[in-house]
C-alpha positions as CSV (number, residue, x, y, z in Angstrom):
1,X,-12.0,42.3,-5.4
2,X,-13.9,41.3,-2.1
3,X,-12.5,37.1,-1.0
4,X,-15.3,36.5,1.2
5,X,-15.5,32.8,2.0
6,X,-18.6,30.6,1.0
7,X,-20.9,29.7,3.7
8,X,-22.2,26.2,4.5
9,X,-25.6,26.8,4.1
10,X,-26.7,24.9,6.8
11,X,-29.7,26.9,8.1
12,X,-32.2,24.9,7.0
13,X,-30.8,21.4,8.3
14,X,-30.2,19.6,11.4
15,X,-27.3,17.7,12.3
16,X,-28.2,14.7,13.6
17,X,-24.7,13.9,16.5
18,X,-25.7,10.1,17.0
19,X,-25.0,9.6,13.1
20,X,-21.8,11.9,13.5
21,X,-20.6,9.6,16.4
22,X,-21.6,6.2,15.1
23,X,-19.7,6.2,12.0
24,X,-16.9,3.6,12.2
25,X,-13.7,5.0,12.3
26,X,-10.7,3.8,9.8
27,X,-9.2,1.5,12.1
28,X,-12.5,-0.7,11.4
29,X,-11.8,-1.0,7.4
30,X,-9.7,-2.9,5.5
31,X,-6.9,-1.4,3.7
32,X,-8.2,-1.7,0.5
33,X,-11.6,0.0,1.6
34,X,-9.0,2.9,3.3
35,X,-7.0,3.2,-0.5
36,X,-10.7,3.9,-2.0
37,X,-12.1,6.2,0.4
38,X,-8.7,8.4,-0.1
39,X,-8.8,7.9,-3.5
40,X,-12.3,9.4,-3.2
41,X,-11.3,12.6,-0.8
42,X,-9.0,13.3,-3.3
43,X,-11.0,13.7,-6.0
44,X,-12.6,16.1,-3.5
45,X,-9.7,18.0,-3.0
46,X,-9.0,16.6,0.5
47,X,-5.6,15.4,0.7
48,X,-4.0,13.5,3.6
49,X,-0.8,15.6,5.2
50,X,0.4,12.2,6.2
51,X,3.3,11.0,4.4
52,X,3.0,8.4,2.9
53,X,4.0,4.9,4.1
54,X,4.6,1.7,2.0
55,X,6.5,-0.5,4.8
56,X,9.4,-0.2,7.0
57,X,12.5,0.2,6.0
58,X,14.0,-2.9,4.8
59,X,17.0,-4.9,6.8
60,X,18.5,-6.2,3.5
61,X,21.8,-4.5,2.7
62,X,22.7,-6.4,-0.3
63,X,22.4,-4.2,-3.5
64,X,20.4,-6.6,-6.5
65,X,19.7,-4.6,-9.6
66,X,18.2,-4.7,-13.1
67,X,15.7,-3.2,-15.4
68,X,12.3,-3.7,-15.8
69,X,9.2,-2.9,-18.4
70,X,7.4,0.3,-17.2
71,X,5.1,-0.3,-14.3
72,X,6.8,-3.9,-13.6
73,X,8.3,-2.5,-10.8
74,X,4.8,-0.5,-9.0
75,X,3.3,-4.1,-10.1
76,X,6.0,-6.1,-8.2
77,X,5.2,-3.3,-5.1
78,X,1.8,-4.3,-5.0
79,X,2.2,-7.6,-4.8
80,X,4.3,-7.1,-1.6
81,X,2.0,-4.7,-0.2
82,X,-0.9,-7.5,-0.8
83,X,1.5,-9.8,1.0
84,X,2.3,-7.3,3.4
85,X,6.2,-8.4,2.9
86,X,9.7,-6.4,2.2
87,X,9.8,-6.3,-1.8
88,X,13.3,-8.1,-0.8
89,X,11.3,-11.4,1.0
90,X,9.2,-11.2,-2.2
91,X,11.8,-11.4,-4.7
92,X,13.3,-14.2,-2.3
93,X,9.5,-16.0,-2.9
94,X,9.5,-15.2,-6.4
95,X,13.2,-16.8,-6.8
96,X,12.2,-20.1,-4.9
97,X,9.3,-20.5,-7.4
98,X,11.1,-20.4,-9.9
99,X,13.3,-23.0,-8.6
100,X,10.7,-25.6,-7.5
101,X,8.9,-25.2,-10.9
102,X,12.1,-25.3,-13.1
103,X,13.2,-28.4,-10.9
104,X,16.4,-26.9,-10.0
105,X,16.8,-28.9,-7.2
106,X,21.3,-28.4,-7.0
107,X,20.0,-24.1,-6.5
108,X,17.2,-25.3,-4.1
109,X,19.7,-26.3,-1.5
110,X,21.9,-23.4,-2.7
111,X,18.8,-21.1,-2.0
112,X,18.3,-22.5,1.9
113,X,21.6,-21.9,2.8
114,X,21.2,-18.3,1.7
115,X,17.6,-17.7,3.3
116,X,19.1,-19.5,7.0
């Protein structure tokens, strides 16, 4: 069986350089733009041999566990990524709202003292 590679068929075409070099480069898009256009060049078959990075690794040391509803916890991920915050600072945010809107004000001060 001959396994001769496809050709580009770009005989009849010109490449125009000055478009090549003027398009913007990732650095210039958001990072929502950069999570489509991937999304797109894999659906191409052009995968990134990057690994992957959420955030850095988180100083907490504490261990806080529990279970959650399928997808809760790659919801609660986003919502730190959005905020661009360890998913540990976002639980700390999530806690104090809780307080303030409960009106928990004896945990409120308990909450500071923890968050110093």
């Amino acid at each position: 069986m001959d396994r001769q590679r496809a050709g580009f068929n770009l005989e009849d075409e010109t490449i125009d350089l000055e478009e090549l070099t003027s398009i913007k480069s990732k650095g210039n898009l958001t990072k929502e733009q950069i999570k489509k256009v991937d999304i797109e060049a894999e659906k191409l078959g052009f995968i990134s041999r990057q690994p992957k990075k959420r955030r850095k690794k988180s100083p907490y040391t504490a261990q806080f566990g529990g279970k959650c509803r399928e997808g809760m916890k790659e919801l609660f991920q986003d919502i730190a990524e959005r905020m661009d915050l360890y998913d540990t600072k976002t639980l700390e945010l999530a806690i104090l709202a809780l307080i303030e809107k409960q009106g928990f004000e004896d945990l409120l001060e308990q909450y500071k003292n923890l968050v110093k």
